[in-house]
Backbone bond lengths (Angstrom), bond angles and torsions (degrees), N, CA, C in turn:
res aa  C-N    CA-C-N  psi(-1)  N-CA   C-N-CA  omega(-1)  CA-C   N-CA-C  phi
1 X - - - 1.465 - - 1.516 108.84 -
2 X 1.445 109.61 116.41 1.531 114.51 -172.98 1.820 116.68 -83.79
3 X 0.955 148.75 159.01 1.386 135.85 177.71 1.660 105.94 -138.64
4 X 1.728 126.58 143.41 0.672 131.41 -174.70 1.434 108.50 -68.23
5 X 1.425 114.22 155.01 1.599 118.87 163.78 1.874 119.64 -54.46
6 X 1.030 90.91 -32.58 1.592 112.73 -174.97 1.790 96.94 -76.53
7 X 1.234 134.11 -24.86 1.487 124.01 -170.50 1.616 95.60 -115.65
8 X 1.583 125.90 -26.93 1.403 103.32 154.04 1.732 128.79 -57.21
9 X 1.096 108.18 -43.48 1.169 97.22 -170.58 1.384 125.78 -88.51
10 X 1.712 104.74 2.99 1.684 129.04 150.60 1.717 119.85 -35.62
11 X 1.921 77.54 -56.72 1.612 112.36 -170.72 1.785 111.11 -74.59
12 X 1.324 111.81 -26.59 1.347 106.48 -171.14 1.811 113.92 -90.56
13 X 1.522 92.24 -9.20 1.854 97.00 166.87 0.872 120.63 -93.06
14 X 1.494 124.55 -31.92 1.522 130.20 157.67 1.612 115.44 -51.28
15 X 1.125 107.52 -36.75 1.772 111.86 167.13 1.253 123.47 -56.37
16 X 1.507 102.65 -46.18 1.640 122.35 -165.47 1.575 94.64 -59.88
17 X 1.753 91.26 -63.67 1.787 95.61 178.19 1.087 133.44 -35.56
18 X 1.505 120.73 -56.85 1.427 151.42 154.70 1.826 114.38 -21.25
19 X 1.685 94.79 -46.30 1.765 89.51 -167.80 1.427 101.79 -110.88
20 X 1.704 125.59 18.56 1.315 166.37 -159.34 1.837 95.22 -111.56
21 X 0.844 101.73 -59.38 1.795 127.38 -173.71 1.680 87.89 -57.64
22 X 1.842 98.71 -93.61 1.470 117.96 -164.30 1.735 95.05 -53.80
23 X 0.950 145.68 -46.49 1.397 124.05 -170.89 1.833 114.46 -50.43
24 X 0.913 103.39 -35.84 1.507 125.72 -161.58 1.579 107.31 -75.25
25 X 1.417 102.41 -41.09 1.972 121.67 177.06 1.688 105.16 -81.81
26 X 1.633 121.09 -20.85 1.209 122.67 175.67 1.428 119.51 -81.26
27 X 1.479 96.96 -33.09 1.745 102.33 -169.62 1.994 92.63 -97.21
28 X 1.095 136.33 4.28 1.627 122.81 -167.39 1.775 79.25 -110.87
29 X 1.984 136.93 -33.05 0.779 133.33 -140.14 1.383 142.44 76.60
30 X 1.459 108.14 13.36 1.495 119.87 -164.25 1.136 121.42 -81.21
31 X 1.148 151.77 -167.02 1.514 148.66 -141.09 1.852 81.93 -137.87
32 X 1.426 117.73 151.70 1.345 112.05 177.44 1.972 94.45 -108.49
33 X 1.472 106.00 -32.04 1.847 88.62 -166.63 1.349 98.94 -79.77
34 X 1.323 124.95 -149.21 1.632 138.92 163.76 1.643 86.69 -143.64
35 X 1.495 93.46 -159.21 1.227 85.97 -160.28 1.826 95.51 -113.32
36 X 1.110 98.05 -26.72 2.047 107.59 163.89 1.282 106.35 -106.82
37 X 1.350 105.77 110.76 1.522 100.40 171.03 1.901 116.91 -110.27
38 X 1.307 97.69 16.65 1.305 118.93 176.74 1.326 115.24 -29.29
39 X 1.176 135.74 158.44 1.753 133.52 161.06 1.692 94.51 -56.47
40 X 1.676 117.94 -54.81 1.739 111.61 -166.64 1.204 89.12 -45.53
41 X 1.089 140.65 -95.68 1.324 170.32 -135.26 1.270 105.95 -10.86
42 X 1.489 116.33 130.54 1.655 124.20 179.49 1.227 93.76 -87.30
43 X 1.202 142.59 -37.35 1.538 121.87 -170.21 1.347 96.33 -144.11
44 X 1.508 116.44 99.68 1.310 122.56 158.92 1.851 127.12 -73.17
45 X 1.175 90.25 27.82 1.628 73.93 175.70 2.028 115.22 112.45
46 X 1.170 140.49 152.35 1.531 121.29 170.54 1.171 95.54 -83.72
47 X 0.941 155.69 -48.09 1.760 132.75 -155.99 1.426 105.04 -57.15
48 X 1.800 121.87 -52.88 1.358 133.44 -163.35 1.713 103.38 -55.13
49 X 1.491 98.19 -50.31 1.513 112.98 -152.58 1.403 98.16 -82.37
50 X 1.355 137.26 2.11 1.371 157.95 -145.94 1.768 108.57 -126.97
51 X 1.665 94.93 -44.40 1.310 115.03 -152.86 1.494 123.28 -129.95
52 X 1.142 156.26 99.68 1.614 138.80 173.35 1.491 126.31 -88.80
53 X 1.490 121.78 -6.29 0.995 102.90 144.05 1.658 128.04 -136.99
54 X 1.274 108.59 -145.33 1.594 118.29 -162.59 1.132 114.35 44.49
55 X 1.324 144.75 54.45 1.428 172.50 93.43 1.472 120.63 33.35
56 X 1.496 103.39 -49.47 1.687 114.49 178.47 1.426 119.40 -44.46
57 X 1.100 150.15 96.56 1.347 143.33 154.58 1.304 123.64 5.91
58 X 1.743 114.89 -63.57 1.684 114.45 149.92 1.687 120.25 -49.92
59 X 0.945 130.18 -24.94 1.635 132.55 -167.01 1.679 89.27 -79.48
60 X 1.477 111.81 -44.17 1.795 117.25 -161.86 1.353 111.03 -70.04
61 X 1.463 104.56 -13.35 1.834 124.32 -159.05 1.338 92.73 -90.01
62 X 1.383 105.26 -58.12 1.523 117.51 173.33 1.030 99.12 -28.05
63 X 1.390 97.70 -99.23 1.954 98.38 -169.03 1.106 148.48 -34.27
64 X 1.271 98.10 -20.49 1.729 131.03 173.07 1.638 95.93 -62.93
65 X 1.402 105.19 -66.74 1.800 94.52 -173.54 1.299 131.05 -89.40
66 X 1.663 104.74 10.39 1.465 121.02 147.97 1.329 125.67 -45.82
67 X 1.589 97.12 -51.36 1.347 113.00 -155.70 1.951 81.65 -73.97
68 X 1.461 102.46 -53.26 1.693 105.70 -159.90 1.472 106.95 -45.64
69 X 1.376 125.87 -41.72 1.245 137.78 -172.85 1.276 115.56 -62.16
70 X 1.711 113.80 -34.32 1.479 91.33 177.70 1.517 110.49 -105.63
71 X 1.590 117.81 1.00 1.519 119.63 166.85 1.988 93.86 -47.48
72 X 1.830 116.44 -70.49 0.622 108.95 -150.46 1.695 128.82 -75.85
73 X 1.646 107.82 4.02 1.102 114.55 150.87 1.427 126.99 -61.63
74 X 1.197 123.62 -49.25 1.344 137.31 167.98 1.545 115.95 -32.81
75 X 1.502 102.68 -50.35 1.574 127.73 164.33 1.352 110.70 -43.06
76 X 1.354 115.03 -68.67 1.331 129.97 166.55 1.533 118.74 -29.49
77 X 1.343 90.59 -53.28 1.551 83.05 -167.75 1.620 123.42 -82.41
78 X 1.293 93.47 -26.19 1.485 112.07 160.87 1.658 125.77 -41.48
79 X 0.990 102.02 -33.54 1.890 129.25 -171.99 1.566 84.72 -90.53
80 X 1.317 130.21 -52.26 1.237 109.88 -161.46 1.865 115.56 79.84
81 X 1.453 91.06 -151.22 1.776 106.68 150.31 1.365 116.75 -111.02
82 X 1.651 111.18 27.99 1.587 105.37 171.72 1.525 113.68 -62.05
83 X 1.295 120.95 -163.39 1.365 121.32 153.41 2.026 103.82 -113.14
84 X 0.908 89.53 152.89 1.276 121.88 154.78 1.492 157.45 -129.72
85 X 1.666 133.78 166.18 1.078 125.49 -178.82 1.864 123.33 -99.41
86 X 1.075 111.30 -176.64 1.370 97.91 -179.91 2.056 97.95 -131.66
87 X 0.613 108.59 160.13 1.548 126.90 178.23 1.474 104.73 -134.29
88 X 1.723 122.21 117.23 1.358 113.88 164.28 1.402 129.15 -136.31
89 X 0.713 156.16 146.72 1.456 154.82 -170.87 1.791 118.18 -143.02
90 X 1.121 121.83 155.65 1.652 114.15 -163.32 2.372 82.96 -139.13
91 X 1.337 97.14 147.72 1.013 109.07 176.25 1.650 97.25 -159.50
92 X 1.725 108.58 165.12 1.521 111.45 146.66 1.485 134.96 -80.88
93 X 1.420 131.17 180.00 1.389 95.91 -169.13 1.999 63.06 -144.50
94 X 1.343 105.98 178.58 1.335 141.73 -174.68 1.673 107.71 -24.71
95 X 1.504 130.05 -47.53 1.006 152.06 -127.56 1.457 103.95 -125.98
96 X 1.859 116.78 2.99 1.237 116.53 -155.58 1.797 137.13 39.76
97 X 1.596 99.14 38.65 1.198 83.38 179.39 1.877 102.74 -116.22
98 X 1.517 118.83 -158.29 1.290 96.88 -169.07 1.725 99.96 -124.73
99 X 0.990 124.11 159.62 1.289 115.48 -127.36 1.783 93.52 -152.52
100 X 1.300 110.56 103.64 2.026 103.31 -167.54 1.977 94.30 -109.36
101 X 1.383 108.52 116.26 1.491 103.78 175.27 1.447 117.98 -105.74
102 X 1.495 96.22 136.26 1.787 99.17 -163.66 1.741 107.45 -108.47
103 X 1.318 123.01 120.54 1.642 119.90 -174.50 1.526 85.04 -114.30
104 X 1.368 108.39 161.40 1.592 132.50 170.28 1.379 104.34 -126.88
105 X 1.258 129.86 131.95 1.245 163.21 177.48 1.226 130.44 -101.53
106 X 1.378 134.40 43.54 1.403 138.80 179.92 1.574 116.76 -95.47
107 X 1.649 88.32 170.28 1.783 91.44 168.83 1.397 126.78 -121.45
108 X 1.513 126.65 103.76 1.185 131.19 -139.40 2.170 103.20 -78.34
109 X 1.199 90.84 -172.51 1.240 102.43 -179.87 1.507 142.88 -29.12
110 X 1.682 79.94 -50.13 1.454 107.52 169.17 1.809 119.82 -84.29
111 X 1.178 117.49 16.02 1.649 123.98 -164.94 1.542 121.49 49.60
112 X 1.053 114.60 40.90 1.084 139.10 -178.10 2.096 107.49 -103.30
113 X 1.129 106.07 119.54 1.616 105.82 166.24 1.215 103.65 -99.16
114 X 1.929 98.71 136.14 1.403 121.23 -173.04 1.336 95.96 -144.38
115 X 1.756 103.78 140.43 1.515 114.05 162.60 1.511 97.47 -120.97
116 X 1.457 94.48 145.20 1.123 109.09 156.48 1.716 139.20 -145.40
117 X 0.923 144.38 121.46 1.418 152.89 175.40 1.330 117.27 -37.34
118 X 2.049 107.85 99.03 1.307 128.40 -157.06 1.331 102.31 -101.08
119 X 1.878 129.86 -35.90 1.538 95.25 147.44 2.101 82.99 178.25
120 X 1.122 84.52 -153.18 2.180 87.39 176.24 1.489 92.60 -138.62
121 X 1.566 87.39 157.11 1.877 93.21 179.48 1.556 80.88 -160.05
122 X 1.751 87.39 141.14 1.310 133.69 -173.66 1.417 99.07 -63.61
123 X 1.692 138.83 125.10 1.236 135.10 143.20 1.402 130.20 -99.08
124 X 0.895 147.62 145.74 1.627 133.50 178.01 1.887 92.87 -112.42
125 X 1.754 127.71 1.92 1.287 103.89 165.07 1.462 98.42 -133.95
126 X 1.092 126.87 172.21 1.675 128.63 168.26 1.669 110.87 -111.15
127 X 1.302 119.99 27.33 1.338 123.07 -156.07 1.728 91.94 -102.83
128 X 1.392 130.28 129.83 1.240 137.78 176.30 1.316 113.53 -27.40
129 X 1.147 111.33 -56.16 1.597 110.07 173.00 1.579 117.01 -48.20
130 X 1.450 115.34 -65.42 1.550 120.54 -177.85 1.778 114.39 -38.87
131 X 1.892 95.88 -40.38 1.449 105.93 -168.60 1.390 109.40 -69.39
132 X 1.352 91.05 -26.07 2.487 97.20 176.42 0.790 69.40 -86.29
133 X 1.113 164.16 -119.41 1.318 119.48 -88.61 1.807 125.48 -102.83
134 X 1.612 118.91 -0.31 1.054 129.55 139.40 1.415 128.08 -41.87
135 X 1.648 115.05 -44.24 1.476 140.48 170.24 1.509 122.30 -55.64
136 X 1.632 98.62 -45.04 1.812 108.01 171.40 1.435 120.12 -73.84
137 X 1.726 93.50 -32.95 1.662 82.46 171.70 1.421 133.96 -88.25
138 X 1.626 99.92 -6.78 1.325 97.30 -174.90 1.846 101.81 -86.46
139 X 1.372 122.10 -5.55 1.171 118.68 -142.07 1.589 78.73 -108.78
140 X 1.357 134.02 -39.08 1.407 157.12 174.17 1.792 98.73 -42.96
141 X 1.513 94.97 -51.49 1.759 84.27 -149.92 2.200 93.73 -93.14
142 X 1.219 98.71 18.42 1.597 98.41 -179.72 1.621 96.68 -116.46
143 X 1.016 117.59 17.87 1.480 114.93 -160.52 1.140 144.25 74.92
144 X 1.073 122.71 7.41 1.995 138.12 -127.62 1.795 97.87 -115.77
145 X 0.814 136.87 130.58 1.805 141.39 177.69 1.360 94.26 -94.48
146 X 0.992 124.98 115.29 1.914 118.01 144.97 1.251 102.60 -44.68
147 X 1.533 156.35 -17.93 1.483 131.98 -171.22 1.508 108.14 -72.50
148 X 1.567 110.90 -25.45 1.387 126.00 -168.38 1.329 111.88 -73.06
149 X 1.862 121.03 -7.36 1.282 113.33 -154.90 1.809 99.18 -94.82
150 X 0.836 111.98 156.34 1.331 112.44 -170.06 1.966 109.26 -139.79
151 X 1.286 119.33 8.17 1.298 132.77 169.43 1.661 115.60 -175.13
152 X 1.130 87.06 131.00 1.839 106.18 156.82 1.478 123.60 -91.73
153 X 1.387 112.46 148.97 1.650 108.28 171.54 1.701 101.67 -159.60
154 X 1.591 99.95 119.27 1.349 102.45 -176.00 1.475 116.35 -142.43
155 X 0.986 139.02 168.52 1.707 134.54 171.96 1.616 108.18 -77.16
156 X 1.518 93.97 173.64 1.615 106.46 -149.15 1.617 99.58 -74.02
157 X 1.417 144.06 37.61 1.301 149.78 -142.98 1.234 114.53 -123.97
158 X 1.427 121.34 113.48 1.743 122.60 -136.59 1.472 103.39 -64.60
159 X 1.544 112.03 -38.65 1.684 105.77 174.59 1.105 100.85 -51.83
160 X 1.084 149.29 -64.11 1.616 143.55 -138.06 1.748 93.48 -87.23
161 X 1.705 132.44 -60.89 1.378 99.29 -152.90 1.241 82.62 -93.73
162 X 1.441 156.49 19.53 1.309 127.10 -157.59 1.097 106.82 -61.59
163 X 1.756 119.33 161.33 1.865 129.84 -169.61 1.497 95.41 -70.33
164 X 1.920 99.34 -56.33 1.907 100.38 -167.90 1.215 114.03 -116.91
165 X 1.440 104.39 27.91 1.833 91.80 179.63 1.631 81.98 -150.97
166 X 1.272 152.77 -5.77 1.272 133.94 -171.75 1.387 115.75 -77.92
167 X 1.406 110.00 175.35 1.305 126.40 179.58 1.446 109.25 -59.12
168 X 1.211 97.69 -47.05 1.757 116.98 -177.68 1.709 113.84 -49.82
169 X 1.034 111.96 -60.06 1.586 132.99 151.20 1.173 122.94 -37.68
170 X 1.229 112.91 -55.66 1.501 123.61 160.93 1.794 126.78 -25.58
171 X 1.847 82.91 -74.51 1.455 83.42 173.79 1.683 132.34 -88.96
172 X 1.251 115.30 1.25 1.244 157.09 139.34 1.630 103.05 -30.39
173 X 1.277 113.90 -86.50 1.659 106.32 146.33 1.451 146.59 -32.55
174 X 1.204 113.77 -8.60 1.171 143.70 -170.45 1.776 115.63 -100.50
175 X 2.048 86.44 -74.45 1.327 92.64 157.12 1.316 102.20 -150.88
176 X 1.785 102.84 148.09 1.644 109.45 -154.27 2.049 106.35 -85.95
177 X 1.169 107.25 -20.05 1.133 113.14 168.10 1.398 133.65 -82.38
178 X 1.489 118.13 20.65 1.688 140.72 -179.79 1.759 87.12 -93.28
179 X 1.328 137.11 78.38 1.107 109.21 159.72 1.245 124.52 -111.02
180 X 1.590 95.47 175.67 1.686 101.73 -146.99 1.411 88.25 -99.76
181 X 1.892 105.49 155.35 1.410 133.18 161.94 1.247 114.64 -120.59
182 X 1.428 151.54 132.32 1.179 149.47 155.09 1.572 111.40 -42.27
183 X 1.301 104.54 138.66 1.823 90.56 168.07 1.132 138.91 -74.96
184 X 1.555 137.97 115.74 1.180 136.13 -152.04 1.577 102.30 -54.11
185 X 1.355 107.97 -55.91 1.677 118.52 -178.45 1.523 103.56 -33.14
186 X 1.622 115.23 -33.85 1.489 92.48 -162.50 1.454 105.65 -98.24
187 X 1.165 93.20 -21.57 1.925 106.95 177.51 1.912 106.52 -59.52
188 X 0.965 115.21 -43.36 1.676 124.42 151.76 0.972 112.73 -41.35
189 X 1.126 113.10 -69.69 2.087 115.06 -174.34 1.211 81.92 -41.41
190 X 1.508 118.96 -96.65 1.472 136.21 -165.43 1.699 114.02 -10.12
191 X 0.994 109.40 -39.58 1.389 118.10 -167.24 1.804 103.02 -93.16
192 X 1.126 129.21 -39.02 0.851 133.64 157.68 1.302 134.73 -68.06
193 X 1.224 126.06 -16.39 1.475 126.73 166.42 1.773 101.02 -88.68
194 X 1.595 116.85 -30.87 1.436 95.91 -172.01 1.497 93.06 -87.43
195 X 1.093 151.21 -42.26 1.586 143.58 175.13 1.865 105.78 -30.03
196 X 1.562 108.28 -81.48 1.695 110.45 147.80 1.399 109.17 -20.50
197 X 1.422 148.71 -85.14 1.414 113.96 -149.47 1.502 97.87 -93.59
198 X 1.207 140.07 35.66 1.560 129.40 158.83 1.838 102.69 -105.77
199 X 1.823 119.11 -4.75 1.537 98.09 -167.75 1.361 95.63 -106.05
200 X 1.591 169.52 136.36 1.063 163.66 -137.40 1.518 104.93 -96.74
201 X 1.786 106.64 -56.95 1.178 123.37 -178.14 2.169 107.31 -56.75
202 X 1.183 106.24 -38.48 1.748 88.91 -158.59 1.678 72.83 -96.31
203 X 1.313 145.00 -39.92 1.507 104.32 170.93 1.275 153.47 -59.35
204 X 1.693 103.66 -11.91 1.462 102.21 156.56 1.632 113.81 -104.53
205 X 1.763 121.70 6.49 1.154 92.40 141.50 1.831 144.86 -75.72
206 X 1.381 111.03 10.31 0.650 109.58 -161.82 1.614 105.47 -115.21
207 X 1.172 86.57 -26.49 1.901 94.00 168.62 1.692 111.95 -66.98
208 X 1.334 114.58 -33.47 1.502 122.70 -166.39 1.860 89.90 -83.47
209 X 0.909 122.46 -27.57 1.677 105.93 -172.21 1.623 86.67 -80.33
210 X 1.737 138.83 -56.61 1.024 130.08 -169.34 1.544 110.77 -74.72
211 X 1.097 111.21 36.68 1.583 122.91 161.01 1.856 106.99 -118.24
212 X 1.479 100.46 -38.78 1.375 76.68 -163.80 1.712 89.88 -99.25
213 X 1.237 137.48 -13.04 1.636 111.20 144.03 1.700 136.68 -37.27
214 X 1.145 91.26 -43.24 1.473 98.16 175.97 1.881 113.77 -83.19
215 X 1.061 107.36 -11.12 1.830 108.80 -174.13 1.947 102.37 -106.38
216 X 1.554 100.95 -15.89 1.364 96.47 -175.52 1.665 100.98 -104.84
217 X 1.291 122.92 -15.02 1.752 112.15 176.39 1.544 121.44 -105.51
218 X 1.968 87.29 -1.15 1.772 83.30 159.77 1.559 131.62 -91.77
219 X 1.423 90.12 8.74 1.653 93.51 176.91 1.996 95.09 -153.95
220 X 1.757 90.57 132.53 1.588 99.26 -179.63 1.781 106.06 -62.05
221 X 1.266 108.71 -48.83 1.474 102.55 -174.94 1.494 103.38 -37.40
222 X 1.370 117.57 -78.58 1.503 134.39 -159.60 1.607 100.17 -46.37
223 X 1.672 122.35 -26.21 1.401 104.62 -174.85 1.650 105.98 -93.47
224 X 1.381 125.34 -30.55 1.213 118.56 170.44 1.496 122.89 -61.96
225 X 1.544 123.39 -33.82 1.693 123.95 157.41 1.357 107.52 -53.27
226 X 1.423 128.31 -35.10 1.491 112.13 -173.49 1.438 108.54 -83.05
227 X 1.419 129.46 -36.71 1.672 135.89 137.40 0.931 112.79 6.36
228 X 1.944 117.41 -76.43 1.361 115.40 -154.64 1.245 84.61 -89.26
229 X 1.504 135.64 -74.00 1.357 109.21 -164.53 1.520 119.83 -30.23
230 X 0.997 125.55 -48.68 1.798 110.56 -168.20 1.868 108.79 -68.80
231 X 1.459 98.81 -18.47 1.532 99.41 175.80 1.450 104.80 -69.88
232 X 1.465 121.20 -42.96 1.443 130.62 -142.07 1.932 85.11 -75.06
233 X 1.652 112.76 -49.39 1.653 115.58 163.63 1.053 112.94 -39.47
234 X 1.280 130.17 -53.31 1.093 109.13 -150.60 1.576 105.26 -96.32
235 X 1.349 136.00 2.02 1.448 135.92 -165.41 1.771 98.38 -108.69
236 X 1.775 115.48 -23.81 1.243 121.79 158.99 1.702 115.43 -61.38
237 X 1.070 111.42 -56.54 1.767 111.49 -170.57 1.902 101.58 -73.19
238 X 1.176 114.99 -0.20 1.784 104.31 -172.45 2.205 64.65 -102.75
239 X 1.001 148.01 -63.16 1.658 119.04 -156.19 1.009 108.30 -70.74
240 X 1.571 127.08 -13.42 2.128 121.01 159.83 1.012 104.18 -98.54
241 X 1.433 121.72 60.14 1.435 127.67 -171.91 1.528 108.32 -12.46
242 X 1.111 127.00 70.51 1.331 137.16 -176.51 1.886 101.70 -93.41
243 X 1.555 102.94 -21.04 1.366 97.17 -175.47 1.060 102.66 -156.39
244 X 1.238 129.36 144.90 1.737 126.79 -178.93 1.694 123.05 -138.77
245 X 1.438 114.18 168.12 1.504 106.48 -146.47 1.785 76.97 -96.18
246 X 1.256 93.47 142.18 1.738 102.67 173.35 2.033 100.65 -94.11
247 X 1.217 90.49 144.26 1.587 92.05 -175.45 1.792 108.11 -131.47
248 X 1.313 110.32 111.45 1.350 93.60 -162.26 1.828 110.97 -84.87
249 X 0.906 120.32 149.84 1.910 123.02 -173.88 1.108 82.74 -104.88
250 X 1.769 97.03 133.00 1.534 126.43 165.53 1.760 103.36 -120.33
251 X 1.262 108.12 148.33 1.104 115.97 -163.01 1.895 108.95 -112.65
252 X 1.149 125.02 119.33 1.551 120.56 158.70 1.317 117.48 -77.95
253 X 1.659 98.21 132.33 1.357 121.88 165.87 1.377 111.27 -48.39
């Protein structure tokens, strides 16, 4: 099927627009469907209301890993042939599935340290092994060598640091200069939850706020009374000027 010059280049502004649109919903974080995308529909969604064509679900996917593909060139190039580290963490995401996230940690050109978010990959196990090898391929199909890696950083989670069976170890075996750091973030938690359950006073303040989170968002009434009360506080202490609205001055050139 042949196409005129005149209907490609119809097609290639509608594209432009299109990956004009999705670039814009990728970098703000926005949702591309709505939830009616009906012809009635007053608000179909930002892409629709943004956009009229390339519509298809596959066309939106497309663009989606258009956009991803050349973020993660950028990535790429950023790294250079330096070395770098990896940062990873595994969670579920909405849909119950399990969810391994991979950051890179280098220091670019300018001596500057930068992380940045190289992508998520699907696991169906969390077992050290599954996670290498989720890790090689994702690191494989972005271009990336494990020889280049020069640090790990993961939470306190026996697959990941174990001594003789972890991930850490793993690639450690692999290559001996990937070494591992605990994550500070979690070494904080850690330190902060056991500080919390040794002081009496900030551990049951902290149980009494996760009481009345949980007693005030299981019922709308109970969260809109706690609403006005904190409004009704806070509109009392601004007339004993007990507290006041800061207003910042901006100045014209």
């Amino acid at each position: 099927m042949t196409h005129s010059k005149e209907s490609e280049a119809k097609y290639e502004i509608c594209l432009t627009a299109s990956l004009d649109c999705a670039s814009y919903l990728l970098m703000q974080g926005h949702a591309f469907c709505g939830h009616d995308e009906s012809s009635s529909s007053s608000n179909k969604g930002n892409f629709l209301d943004k956009n009229v064509r390339m519509l298809a679900p596959p066309v939106q996917k497309d663009l989606a890993k258009s956009c991803a593909q050349d973020i993660t060139k950028e990535i790429k190039k950023e790294i250079g042939d330096g070395y770098f580290s990896i940062l990873i963490d595994e969670s579920r995401d909405i849909s119950i599935k399990e969810q391994m996230t991979v950051i890179v940690r280098f220091v670019n050109k300018k001596g500057k340290v930068m992380e940045r978010f190289l992508g998520l990959k699907h696991v169906t196990e969390t077992t050290s092994d599954a996670l290498k090898g989720a890790l090689f391929e994702l690191l494989s199909t972005h271009g990336l060598d494990i020889a280049r890696v020069r640090g790990q950083g993961y939470d306190g989670a026996s697959s990941m640091r174990g001594e003789f069976n972890g991930l850490q170890k793993l690639i450690r075996d692999e290559n001996p200069y990937a070494f591992y750091v605990h994550c500070f973030a979690h070494q904080l938690q850690l330190v902060v939850v056991s500080v919390v359950g040794s002081c009496t006073s900030i551990h049951e303040f902290f149980e009494y706020v996760n009481m009345i989170v949980i007693t005030t968002s299981a019922s709308c009434k109970r969260k809109n009374l706690l609403s006005s009360k904190h409004r009704e506080n806070l509109l009392a202490k601004l007339d004993s000027s007990n507290i006041f609205f800061w207003k910042r001055e901006t100045s014209r050139n």
